[in-house]
PDBQT receptor file of N, H, CA, C and O in Angstrom, charges set to zero:
ATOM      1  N   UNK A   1     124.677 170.114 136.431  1.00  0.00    +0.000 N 
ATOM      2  CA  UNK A   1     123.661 169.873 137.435  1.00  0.00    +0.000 C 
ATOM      3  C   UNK A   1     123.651 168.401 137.868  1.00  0.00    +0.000 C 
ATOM      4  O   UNK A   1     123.415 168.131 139.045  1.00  0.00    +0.000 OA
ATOM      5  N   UNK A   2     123.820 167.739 137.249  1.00  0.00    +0.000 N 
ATOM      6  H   UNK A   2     124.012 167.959 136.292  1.00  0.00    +0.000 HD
ATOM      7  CA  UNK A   2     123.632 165.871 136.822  1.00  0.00    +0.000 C 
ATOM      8  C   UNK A   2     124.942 165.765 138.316  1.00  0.00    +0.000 C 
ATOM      9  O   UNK A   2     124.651 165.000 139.236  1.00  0.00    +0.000 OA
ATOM     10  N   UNK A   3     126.063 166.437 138.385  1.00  0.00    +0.000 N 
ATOM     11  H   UNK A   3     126.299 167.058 137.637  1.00  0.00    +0.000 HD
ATOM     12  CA  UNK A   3     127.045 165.923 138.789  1.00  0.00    +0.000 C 
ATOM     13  C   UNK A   3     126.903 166.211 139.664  1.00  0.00    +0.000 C 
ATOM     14  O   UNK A   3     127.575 165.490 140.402  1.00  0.00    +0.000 OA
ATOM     15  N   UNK A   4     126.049 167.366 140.539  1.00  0.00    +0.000 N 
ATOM     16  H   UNK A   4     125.504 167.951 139.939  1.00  0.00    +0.000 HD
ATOM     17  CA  UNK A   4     125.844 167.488 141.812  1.00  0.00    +0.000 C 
ATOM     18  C   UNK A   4     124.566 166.597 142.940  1.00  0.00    +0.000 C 
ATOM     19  O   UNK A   4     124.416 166.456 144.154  1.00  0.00    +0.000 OA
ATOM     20  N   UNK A   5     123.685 166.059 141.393  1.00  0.00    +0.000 N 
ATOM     21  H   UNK A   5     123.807 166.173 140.408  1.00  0.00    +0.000 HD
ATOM     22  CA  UNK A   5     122.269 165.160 142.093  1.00  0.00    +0.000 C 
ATOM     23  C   UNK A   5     122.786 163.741 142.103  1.00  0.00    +0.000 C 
ATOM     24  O   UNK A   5     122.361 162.951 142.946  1.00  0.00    +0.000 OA
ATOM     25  N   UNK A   6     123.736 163.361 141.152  1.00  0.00    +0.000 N 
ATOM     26  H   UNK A   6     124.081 164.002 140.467  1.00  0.00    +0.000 HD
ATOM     27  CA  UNK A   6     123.860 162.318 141.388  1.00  0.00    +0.000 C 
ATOM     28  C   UNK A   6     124.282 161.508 142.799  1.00  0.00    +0.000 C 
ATOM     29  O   UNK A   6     123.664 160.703 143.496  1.00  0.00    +0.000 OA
ATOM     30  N   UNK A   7     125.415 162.006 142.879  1.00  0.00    +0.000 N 
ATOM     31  H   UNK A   7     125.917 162.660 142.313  1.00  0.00    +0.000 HD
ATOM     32  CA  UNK A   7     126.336 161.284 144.050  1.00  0.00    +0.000 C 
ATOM     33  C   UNK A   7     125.389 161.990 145.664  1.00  0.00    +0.000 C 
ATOM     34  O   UNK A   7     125.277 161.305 146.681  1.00  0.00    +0.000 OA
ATOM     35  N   UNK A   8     124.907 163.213 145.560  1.00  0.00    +0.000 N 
ATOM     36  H   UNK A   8     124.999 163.769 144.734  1.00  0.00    +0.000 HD
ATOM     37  CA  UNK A   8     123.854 163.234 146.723  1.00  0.00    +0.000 C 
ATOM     38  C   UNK A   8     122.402 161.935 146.569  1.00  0.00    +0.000 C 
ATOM     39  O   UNK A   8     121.663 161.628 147.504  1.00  0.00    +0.000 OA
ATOM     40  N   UNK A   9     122.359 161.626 145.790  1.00  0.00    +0.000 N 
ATOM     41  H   UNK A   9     122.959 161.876 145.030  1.00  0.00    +0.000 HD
ATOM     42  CA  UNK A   9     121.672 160.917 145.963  1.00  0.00    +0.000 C 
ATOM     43  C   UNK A   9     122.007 158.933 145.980  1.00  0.00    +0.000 C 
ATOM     44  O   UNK A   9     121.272 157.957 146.133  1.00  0.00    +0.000 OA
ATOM     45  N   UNK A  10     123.328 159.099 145.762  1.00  0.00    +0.000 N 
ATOM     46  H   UNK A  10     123.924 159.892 145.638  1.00  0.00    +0.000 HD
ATOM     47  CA  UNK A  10     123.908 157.872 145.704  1.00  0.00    +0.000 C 
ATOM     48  C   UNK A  10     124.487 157.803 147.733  1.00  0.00    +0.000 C 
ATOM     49  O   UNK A  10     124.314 156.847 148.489  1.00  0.00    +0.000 OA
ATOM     50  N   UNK A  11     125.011 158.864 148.000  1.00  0.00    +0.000 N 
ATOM     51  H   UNK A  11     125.151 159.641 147.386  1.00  0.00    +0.000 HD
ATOM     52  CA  UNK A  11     124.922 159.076 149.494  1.00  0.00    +0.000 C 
ATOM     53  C   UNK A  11     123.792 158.903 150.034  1.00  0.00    +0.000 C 
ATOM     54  O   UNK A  11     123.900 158.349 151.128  1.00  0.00    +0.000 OA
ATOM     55  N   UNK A  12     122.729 159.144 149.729  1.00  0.00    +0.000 N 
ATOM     56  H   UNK A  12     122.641 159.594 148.840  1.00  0.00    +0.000 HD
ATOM     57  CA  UNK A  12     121.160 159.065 149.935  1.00  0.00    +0.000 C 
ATOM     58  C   UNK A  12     121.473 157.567 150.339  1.00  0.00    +0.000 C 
ATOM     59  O   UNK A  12     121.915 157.137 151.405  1.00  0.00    +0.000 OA
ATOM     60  N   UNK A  13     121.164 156.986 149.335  1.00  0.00    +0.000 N 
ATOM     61  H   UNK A  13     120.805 157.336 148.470  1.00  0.00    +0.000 HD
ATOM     62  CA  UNK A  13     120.764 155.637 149.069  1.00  0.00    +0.000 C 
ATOM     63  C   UNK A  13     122.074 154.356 149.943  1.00  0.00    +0.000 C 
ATOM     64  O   UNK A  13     121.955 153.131 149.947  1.00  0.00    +0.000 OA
ATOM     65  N   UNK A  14     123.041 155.046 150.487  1.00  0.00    +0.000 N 
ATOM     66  H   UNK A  14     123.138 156.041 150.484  1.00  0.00    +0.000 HD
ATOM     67  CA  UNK A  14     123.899 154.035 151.102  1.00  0.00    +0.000 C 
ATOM     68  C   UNK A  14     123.500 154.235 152.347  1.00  0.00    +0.000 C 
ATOM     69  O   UNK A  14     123.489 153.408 153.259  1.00  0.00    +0.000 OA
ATOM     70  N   UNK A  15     123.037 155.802 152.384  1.00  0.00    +0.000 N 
ATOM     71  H   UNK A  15     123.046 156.473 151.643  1.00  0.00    +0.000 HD
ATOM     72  CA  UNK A  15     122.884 155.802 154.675  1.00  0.00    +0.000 C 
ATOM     73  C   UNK A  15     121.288 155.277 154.712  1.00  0.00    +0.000 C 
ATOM     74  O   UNK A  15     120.975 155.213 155.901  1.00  0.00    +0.000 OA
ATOM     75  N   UNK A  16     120.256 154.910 153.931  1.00  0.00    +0.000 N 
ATOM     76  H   UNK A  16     120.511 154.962 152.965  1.00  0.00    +0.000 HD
ATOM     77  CA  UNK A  16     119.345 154.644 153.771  1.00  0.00    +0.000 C 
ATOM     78  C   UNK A  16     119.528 152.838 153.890  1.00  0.00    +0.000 C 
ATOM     79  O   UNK A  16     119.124 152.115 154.801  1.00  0.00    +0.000 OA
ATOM     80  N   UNK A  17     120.017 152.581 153.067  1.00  0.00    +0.000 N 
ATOM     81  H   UNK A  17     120.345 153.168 152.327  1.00  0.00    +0.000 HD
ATOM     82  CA  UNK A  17     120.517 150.915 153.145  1.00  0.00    +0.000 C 
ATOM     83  C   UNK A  17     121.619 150.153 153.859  1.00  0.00    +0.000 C 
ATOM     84  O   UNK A  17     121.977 148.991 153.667  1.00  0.00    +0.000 OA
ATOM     85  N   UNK A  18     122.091 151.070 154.742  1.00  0.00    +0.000 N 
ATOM     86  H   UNK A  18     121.799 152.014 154.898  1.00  0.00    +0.000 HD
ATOM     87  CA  UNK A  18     123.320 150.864 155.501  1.00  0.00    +0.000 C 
ATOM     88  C   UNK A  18     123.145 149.271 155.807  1.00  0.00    +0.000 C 
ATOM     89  O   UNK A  18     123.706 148.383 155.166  1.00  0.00    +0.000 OA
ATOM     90  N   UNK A  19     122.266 149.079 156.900  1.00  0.00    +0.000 N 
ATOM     91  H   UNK A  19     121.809 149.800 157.420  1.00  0.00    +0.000 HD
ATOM     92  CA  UNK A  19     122.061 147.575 157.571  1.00  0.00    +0.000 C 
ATOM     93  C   UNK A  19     121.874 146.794 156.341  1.00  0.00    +0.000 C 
ATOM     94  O   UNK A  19     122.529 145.751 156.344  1.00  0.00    +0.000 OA
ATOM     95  N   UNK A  20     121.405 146.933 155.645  1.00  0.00    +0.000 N 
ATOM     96  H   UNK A  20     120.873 147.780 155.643  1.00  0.00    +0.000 HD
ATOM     97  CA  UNK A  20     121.282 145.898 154.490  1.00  0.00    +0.000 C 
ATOM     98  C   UNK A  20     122.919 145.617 153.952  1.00  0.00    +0.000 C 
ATOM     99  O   UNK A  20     123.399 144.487 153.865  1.00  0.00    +0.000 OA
ATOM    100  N   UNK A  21     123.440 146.515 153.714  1.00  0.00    +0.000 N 
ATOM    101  H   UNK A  21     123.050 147.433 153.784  1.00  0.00    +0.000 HD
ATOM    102  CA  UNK A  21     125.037 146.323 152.930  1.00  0.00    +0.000 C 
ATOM    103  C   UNK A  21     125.857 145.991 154.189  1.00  0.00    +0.000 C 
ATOM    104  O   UNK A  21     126.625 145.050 153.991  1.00  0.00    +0.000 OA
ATOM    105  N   UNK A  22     125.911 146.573 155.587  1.00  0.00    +0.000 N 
ATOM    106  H   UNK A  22     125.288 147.338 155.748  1.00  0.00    +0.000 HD
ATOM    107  CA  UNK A  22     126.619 146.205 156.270  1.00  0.00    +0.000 C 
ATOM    108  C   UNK A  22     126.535 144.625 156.215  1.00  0.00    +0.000 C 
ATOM    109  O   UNK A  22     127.470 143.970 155.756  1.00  0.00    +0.000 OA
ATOM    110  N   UNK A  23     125.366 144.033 156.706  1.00  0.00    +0.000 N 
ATOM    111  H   UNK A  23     124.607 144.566 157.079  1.00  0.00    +0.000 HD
ATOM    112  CA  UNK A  23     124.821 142.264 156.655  1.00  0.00    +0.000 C 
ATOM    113  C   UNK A  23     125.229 141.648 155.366  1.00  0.00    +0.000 C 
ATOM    114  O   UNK A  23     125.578 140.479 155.532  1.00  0.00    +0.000 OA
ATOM    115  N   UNK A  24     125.275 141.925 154.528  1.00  0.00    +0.000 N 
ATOM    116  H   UNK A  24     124.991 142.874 154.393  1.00  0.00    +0.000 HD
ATOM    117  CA  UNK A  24     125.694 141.403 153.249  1.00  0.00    +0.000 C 
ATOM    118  C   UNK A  24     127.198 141.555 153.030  1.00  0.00    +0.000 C 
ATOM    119  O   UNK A  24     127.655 140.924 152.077  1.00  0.00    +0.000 OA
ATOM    120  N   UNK A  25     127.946 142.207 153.676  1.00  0.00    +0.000 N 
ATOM    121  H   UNK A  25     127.575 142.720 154.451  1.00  0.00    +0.000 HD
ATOM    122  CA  UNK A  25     129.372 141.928 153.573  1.00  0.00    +0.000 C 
ATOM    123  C   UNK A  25     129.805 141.472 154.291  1.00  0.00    +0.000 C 
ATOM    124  O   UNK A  25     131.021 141.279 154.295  1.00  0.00    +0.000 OA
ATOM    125  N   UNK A  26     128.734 140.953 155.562  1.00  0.00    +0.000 N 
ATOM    126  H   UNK A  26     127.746 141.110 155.559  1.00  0.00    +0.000 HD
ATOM    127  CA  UNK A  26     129.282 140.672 157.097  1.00  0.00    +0.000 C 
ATOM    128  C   UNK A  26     129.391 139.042 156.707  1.00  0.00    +0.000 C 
ATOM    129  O   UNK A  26     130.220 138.250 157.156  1.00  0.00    +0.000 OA
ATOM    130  N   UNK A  27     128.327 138.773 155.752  1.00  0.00    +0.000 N 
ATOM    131  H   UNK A  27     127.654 139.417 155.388  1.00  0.00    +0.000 HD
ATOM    132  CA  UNK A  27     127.772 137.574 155.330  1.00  0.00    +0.000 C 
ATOM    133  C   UNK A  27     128.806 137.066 154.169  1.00  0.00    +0.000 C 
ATOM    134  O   UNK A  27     129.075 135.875 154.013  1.00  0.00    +0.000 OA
ATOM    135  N   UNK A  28     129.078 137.596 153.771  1.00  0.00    +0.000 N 
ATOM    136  H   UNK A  28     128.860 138.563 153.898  1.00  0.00    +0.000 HD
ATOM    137  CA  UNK A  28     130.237 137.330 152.503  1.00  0.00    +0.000 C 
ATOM    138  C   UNK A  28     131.711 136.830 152.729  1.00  0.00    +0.000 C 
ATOM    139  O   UNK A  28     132.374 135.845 152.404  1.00  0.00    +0.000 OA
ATOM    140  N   UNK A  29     131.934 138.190 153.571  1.00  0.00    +0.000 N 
ATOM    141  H   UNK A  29     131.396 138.990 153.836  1.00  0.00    +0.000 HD
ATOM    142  CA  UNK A  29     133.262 138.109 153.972  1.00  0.00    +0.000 C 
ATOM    143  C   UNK A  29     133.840 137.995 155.357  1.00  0.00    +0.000 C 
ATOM    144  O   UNK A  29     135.007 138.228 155.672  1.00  0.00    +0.000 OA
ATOM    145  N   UNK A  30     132.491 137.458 156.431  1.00  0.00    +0.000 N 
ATOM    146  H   UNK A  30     131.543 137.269 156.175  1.00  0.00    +0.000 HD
ATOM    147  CA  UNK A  30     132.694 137.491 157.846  1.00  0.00    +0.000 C 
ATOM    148  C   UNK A  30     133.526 138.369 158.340  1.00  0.00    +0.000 C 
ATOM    149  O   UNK A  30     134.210 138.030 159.305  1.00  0.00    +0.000 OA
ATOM    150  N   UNK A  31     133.667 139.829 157.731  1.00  0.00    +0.000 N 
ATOM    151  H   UNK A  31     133.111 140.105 156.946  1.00  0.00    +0.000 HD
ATOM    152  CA  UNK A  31     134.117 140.911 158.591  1.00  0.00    +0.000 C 
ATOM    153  C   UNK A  31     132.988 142.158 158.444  1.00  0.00    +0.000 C 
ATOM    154  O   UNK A  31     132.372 142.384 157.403  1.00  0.00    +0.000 OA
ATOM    155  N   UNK A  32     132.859 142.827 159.546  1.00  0.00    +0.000 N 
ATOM    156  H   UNK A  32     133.360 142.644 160.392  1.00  0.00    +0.000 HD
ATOM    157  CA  UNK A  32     132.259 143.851 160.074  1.00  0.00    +0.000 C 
ATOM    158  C   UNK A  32     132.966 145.148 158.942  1.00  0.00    +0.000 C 
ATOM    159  O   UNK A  32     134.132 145.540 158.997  1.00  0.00    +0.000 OA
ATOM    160  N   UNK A  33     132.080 145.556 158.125  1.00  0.00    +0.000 N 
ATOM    161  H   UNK A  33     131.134 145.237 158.080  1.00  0.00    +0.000 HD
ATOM    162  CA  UNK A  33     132.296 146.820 156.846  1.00  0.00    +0.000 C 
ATOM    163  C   UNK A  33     132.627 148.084 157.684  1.00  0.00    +0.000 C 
ATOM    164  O   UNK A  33     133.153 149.103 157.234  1.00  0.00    +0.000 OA
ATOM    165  N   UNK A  34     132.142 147.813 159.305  1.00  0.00    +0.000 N 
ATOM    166  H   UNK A  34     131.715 146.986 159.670  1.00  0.00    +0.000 HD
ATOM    167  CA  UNK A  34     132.296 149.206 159.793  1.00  0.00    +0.000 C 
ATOM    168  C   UNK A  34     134.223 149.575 160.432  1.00  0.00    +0.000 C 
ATOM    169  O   UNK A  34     134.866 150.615 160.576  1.00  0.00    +0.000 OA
ATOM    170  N   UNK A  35     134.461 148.446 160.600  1.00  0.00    +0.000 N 
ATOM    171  H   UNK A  35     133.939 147.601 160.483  1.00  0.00    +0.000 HD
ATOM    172  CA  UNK A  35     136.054 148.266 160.864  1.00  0.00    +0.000 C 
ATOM    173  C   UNK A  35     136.873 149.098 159.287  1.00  0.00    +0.000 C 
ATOM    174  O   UNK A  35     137.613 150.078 159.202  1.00  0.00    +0.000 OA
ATOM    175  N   UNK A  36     136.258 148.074 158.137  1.00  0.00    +0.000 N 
ATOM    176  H   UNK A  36     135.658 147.277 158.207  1.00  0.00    +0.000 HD
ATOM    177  CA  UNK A  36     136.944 148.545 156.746  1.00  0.00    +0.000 C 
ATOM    178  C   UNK A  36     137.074 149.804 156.912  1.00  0.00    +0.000 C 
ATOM    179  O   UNK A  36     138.227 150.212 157.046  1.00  0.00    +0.000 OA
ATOM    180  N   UNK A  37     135.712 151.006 156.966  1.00  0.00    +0.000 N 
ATOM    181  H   UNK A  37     134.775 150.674 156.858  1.00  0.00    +0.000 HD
ATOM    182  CA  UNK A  37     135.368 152.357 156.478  1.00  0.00    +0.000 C 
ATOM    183  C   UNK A  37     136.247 153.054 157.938  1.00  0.00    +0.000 C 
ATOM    184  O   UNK A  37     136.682 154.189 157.746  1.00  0.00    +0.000 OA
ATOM    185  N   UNK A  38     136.435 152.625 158.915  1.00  0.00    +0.000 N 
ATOM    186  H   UNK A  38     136.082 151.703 159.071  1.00  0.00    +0.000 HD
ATOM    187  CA  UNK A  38     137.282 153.184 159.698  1.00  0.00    +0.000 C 
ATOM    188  C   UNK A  38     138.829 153.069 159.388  1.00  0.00    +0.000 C 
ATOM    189  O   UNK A  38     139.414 154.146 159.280  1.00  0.00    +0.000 OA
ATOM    190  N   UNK A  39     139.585 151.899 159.226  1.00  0.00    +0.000 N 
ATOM    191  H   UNK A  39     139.110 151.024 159.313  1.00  0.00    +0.000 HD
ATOM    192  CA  UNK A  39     140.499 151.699 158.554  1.00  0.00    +0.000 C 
ATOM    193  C   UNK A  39     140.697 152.353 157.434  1.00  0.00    +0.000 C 
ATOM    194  O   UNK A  39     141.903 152.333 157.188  1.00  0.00    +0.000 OA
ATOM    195  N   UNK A  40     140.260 152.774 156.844  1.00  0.00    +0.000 N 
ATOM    196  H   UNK A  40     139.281 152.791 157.044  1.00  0.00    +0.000 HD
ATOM    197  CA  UNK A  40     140.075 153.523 155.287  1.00  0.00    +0.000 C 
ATOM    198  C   UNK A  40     140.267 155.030 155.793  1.00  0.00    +0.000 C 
ATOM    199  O   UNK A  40     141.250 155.686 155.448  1.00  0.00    +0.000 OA
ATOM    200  N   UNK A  41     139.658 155.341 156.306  1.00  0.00    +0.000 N 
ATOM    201  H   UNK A  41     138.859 154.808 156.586  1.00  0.00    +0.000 HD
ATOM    202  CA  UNK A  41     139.561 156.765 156.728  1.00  0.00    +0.000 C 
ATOM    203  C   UNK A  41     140.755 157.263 157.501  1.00  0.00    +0.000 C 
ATOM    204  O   UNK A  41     141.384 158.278 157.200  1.00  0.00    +0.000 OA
ATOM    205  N   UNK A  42     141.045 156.390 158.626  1.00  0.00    +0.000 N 
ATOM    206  H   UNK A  42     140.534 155.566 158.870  1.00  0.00    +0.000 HD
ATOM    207  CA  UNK A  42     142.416 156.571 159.212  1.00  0.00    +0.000 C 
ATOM    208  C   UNK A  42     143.605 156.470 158.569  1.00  0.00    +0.000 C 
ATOM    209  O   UNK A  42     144.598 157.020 159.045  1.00  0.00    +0.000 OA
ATOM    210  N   UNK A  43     143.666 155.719 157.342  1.00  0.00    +0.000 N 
ATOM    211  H   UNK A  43     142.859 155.273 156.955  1.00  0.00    +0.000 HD
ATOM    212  CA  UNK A  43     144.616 155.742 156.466  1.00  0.00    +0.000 C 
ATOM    213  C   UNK A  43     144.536 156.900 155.190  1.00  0.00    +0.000 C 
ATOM    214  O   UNK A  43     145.554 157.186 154.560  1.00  0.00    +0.000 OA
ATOM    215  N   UNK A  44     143.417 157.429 154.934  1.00  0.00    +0.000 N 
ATOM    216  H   UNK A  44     142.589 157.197 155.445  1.00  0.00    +0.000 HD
ATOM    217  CA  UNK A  44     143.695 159.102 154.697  1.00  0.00    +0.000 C 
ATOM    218  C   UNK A  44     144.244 160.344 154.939  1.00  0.00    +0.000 C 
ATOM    219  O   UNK A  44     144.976 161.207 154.453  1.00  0.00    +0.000 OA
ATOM    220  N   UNK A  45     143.133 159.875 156.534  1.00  0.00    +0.000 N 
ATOM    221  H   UNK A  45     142.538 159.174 156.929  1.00  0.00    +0.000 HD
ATOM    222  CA  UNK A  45     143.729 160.864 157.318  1.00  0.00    +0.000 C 
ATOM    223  C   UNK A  45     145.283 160.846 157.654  1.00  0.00    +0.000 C 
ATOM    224  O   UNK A  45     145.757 161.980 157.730  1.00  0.00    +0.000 OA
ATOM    225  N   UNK A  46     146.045 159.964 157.840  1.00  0.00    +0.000 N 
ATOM    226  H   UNK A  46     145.661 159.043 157.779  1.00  0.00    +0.000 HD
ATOM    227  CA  UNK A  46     147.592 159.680 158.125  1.00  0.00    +0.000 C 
ATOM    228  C   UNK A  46     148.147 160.296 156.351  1.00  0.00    +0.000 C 
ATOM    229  O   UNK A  46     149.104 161.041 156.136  1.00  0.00    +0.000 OA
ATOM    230  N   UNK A  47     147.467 159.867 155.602  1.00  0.00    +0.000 N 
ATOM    231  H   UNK A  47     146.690 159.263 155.777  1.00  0.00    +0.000 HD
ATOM    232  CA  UNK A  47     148.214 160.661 154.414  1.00  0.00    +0.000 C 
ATOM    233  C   UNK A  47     148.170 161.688 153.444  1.00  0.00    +0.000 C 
ATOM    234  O   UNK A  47     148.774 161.778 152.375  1.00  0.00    +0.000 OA
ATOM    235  N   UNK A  48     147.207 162.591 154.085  1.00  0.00    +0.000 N 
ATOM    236  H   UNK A  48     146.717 162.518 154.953  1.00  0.00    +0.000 HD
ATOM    237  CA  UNK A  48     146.795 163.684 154.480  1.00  0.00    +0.000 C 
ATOM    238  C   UNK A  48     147.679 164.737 155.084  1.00  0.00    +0.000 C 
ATOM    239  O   UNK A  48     148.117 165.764 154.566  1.00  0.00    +0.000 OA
ATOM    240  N   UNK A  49     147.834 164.289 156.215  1.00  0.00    +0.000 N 
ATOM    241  H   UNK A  49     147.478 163.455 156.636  1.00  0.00    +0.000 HD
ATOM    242  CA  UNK A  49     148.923 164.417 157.224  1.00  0.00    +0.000 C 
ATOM    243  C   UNK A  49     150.195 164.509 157.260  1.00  0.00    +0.000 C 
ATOM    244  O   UNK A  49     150.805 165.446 157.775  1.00  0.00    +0.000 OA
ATOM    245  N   UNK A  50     150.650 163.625 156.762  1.00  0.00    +0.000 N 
ATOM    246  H   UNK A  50     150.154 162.864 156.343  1.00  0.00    +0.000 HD
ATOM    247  CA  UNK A  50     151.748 163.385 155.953  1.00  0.00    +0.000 C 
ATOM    248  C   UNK A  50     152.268 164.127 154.804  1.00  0.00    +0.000 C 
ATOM    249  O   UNK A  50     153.476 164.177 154.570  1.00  0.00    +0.000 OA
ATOM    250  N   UNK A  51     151.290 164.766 154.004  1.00  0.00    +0.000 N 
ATOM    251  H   UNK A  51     150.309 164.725 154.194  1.00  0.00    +0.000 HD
ATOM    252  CA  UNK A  51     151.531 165.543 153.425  1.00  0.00    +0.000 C 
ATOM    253  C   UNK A  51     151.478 166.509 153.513  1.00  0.00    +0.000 C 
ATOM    254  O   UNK A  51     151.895 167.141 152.542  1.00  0.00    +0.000 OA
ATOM    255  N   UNK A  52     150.901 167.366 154.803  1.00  0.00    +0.000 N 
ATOM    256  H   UNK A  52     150.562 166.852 155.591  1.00  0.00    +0.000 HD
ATOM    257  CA  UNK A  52     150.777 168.658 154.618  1.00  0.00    +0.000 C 
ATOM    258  C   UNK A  52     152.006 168.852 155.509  1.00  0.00    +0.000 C 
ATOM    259  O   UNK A  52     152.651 169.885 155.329  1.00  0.00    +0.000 OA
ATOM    260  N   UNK A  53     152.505 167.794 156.659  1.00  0.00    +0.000 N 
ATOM    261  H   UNK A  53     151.981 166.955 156.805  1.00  0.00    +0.000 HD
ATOM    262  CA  UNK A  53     153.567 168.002 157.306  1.00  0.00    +0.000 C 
ATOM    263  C   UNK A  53     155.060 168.036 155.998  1.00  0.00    +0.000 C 
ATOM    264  O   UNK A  53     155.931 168.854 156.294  1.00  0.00    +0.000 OA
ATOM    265  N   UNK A  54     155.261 167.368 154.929  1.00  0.00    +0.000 N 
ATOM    266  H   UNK A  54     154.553 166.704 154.689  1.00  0.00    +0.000 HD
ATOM    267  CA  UNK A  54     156.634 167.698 154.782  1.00  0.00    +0.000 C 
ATOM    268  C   UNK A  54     155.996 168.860 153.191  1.00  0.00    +0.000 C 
ATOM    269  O   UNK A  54     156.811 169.508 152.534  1.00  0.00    +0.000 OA
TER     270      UNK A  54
């Protein structure tokens, strides 16, 4: 049960605090977190892809 409340509620708590963590990495590392999580995702998706093609 533990393994299904947890991480819903850890998802909870990131789309809830988004602007706060976005500003704090924007602030850290003067790049925009929303570029990273796109970059990240597109590089799944390509190997993803990649794998179901060969």
């Amino acid at each position: 049960m533990i393994k299904f409340i947890l991480p819903a509620i850890i998802v909870f708590l990131i789309i809830l605090f988004w602007e706060k963590i976005s500003d704090f990495f924007y602030q850290k590392f003067d790049i925009k977190i929303n570029y990273i999580i796109l970059a990240i995702i597109i590089l799944i998706l390509g190997i993803i892809f990649g794998l179901l093609y060969y």
